[in-house]
C-alpha positions in Angstrom: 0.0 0.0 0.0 2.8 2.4 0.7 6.1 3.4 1.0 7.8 6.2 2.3 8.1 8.3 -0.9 5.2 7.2 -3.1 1.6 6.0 -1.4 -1.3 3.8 -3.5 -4.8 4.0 -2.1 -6.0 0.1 -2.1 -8.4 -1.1 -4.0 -10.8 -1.4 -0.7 -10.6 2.1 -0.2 -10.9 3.5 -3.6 -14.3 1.2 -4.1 -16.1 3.0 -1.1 -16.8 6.0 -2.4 -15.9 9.0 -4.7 -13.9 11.0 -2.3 -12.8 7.9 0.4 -9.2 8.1 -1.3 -8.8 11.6 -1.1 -9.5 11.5 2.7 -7.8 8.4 3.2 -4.6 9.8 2.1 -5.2 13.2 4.1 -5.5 11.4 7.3 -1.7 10.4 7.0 -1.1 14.0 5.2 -2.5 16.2 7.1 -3.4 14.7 10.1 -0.5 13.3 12.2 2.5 15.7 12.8 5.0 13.3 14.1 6.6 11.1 11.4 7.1 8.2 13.2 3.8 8.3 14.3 2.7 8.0 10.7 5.0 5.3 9.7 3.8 3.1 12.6 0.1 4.1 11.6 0.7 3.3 8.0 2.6 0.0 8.8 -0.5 -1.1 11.1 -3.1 0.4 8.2 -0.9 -1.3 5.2 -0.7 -4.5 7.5 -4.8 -5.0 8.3 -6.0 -3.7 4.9 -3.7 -6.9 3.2 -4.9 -9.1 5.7 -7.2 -12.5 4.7 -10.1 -11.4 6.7 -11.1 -8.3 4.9 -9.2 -8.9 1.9 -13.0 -10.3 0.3 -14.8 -6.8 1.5 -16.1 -4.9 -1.0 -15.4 -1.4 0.8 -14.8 0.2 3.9 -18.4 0.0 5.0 -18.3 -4.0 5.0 -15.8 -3.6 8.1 -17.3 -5.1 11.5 -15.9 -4.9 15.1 -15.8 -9.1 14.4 -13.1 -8.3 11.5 -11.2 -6.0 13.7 -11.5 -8.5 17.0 -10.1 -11.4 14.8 -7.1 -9.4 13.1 -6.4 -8.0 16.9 -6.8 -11.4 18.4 -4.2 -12.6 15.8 -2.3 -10.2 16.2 -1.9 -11.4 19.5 0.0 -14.7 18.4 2.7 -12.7 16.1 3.7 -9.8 17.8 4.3 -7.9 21.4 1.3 -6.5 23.2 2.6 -2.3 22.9 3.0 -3.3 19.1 -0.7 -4.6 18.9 -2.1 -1.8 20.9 -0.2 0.7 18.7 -1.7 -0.9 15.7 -5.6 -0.9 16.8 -4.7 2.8 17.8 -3.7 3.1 14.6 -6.8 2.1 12.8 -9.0 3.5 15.5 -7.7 6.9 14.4 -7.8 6.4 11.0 -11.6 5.0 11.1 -12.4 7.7 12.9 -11.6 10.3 10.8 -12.9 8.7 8.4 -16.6 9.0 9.9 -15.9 12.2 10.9 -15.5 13.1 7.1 -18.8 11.6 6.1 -16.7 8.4 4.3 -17.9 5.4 7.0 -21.6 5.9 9.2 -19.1 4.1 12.1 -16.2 3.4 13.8 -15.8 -0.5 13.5 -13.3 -0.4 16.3 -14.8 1.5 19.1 -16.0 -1.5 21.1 -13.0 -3.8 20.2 -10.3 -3.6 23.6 -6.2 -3.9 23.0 -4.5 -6.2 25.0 -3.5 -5.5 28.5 -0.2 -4.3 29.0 1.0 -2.2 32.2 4.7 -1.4 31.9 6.2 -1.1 35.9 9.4 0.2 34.6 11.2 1.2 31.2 13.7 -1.2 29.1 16.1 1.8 28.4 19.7 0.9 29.7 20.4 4.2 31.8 23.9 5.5 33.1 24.7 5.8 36.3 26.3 9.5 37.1 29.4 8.5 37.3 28.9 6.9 34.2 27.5 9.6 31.9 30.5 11.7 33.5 33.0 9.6 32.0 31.4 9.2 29.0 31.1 13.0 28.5 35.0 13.3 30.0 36.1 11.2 27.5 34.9 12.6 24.1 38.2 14.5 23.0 37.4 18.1 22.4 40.2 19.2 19.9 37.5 19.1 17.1 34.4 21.0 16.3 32.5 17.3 15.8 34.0 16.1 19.3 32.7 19.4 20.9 29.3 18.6 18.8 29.4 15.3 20.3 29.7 16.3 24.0 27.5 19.4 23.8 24.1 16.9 22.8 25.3 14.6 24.9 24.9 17.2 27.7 21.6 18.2 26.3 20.0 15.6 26.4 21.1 14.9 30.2 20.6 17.5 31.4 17.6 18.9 29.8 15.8 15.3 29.8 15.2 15.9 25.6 14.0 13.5 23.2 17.0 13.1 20.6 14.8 14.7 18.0 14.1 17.6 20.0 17.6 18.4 20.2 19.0 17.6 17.2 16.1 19.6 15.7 16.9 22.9 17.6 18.5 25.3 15.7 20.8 28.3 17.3 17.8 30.9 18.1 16.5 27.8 20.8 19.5 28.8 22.9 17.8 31.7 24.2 19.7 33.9 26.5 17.6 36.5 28.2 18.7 39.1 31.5 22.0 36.9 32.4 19.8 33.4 32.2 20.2 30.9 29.3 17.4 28.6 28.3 16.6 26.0 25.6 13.7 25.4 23.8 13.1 22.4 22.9 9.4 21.3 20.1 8.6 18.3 21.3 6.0 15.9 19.7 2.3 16.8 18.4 3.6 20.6 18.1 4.0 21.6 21.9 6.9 23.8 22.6 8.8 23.5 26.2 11.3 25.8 27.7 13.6 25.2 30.9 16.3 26.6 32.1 20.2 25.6 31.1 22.3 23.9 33.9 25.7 25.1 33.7 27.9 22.7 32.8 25.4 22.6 29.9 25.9 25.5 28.9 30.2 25.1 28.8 30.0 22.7 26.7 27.5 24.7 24.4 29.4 27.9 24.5 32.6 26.0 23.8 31.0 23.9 20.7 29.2 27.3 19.2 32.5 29.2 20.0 34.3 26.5 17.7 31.8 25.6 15.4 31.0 29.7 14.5 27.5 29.9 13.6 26.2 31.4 16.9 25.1 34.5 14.6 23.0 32.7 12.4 19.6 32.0 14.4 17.7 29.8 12.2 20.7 27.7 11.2 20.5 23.8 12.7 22.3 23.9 16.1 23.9 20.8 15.6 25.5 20.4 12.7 26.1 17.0 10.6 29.6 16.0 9.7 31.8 16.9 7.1 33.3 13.4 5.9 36.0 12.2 8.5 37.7 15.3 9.0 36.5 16.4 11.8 34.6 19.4 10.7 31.1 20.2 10.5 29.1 20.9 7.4 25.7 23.1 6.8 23.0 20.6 7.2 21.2 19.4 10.4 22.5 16.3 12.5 20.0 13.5 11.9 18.6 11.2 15.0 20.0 7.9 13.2 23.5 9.6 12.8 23.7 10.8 16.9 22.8 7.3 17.6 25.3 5.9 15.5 27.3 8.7 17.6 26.5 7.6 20.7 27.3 3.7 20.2 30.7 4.9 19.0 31.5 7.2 21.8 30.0 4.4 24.5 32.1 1.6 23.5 35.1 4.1 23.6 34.4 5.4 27.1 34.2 1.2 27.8 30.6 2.0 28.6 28.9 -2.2 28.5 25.5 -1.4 28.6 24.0 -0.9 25.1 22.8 2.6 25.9 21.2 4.9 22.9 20.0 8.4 22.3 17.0 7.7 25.3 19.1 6.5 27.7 20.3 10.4 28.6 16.5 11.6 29.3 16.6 8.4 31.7 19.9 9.6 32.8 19.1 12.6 33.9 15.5 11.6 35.2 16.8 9.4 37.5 20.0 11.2 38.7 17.5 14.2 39.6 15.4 12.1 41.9 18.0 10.6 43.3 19.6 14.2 44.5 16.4 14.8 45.9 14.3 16.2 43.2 10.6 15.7 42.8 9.0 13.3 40.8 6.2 15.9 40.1 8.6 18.5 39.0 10.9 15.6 36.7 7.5 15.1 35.0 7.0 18.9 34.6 10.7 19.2 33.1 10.9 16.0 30.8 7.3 17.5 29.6 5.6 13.9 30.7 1.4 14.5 30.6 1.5 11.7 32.7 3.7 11.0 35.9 3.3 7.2 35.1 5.1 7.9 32.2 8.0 9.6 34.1 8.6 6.8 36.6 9.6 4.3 33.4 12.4 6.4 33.8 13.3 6.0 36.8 15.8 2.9 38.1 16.1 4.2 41.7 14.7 0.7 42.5 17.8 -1.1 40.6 19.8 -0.7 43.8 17.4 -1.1 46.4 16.2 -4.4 44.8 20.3 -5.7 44.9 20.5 -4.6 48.2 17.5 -6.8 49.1 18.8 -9.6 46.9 22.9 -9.6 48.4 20.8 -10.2 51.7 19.8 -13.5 51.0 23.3 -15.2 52.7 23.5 -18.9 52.1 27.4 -19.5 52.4 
C-alpha cells in the first residue's frame, strides 16, 4: 500500500466511495505531525487492509468490530502487546476520521479492547552518574564534531530531551535573556517546552558554538552534521540515526557495557535528579511527561534497592 516516498490507495478504499481516497490519504497528510507516528500508523493500516479477513470486502463500509476482533486477536500470536495496541490505535484513528469526514456511518473499532499491558518500569539501559561523566569526560574536544558530540550529549542529560528535540533545535532555541540561558526544545504533536540551562550545559555549548562559529546565524541547525572524517562540521542538520550511530561509538570508547542509545540520557538525567532529591512531580513537569506514570519508566532508583535486598539472602 505504501512506501515512504510514493503512497497507493488500495483497491478497498478506492471502491467506497468517490472522495474515500482523497481522505484516506489526508489522514496520513495532514493529520499526524510526528513522522514516526505516521510510519507506525501506515505500517499497522498497510498491515490489516492486506490481511485475509477483509481482503474479500467490498469497501470500507463492510468492516465489522468481528473483522477487527479477529485481526487484533491474531495479532496477539505474532507480535508484542505495545506493538498490537499501537496498531488498533492506529486504525482507530484512522476509522475515525474517516466517519468524521462523512466516508464510513461508524467506527468498526470502538467496542474492540487492545491487549492489556502495564509497563512497571522502562527497558532503556540508563547510566549511572558517574557513568554519563565519564562518557562526557572522555569525548576529546580538539575538534568541532568532538565538541558537537559532548554538547548533545549534555543536552539531552541535562535537559531530559527527546533526541529529536535536540538535534532539531536550531541556534535561536538557545535563548539567552537578563544573564539566564534557556533551551527550547518542540517536542512531539507541536507543543513547545522551555527550561532553564544547567551550567555545565551551557560550557560545553558555549565552547562547541565558539568553535563551530554559527552562533550569529539564528535559524541555522544547532547541531550540525559532519563533514566526511575530517573532523569538521558541514551546513545541514544532525539526523537522530546519525547521533545514535554517535552515541554507540562514543560508548564503547568510554568502555561503557550497557548498550545505551539516544534515550538513555533523558533516563539519565530523570533518575540522577530524583536521586539528589528532586521531585518526581517537578521531573514530570521538566521531561514535559502529561503523565507521571510515564516519568517513573524512567526511573531505576529501584535497581539498587532491589540488589541490596537480593545480596541479603546469605546462604554460604
Amino acid at each position: 500500500m505504501a512506501t515512504s516516498s510514493t503512497f497507493i490507495v488500495p483497491a478497498i478504499v478506492a471502491d467506497t466511495s468517490d472522495d474515500a481516497g482523497e481522505r484516506f490519504l489526508e489522514f496520513f497528510a495532514a493529520t499526524i505531525r510526528n513522522a514516526n507516528t505516521r510510519s507506525a500508523y501506515m505500517r499497522a493500516v498497510e498491515h490489516f487492509l492486506g490481511w485475509r479477513g477483509v481482503a474479500g470486502l467490498a469497501s470500507l463500509g463492510d468492516i465489522r468490530p468481528l473483522h477487527i476482533a479477529a485481526y487484533i486477536e491474531e495479532c496477539q500470536g505474532l507480535f508484542s502487546a505495545p506493538t498490537v495496541k499501537l496498531r488498533l490505535a492506529g486504525l482507530r484513528s484512522l476509522f475515525d476520521w474517516l466517519v468524521r469526514t462523512g466516508v464510513m456511518a461508524s467506527n468498526p473499532t470502538t467496542s474492540v479492547r487492545g491487549p492489556s499491558h502495564d509497563v512497571q518500569r522502562g527497558k532503556t539501559p540508563i547510566l549511572a552518574a558517574d557513568e554519563a561523566k565519564r562518557l562526557i569526560a572522555s569525548i576529546p574536544a580538539d575538534t568541532p564534531v568532538g565538541l558537537r558530540d559532548r554538547a548533545l550529549i549534555a543536552l539531552m542529560t541535562y535537559s531530559f530531551a527527546r533526541v529529536s528535540a535536540a538535534t532539531g533545535m536550531n541556534v535561536e532555541d538557545l535563548i539567552q535573556t537578563a544573564g539566564r540561558s534557556w533551551v527550547r526544545l518542540h517536542e512531539k504533536r507541536g507543543k513547545v517546552h522551555e527550561l532553564p540551562v544547567h551550567h555545565k550545559l551551557l560550557d560545553h555549548l558555549d565552547a562547541y558554538l565558539a568553535v563551530a562559529g554559527h552562533r550569529d546565524q539564528p535559524k541555522a541547525p544547532l547541531f550540525r552534521s559532519a563533514k566526511g572524517r575530517s573532523g569538521a562540521l558541514s551546513n545541514g542538520r544532525l539526523s537522530r540515526h546519525d547521533a545514535y550511530a554517535m552515541v554507540r561509538r562514543r560508548a564503547v570508547a568510554a568502555g561503557i557495557v550497557a548498550k545505551i542509545g539516544n534515550h538513555s540520557f533523558r533516563g539519565t538525567g530523570i533518575t540522577t535528579f530524583l536521586l539528589n532529591e528532586g521531585t518526581l512531580e517537578l521531573a514530570q513537569e521538566m521531561a514535559n511527561h502529561s503523565s507521571p506514570r510515564t516519568t517513573k519508566l524512567y526511573d531505576s532508583r529501584r535497581d539498587g534497592i532491589t540488589q541490596d535486598a537480593i545480596e541479603r539472602i546469605r546462604i554460604e
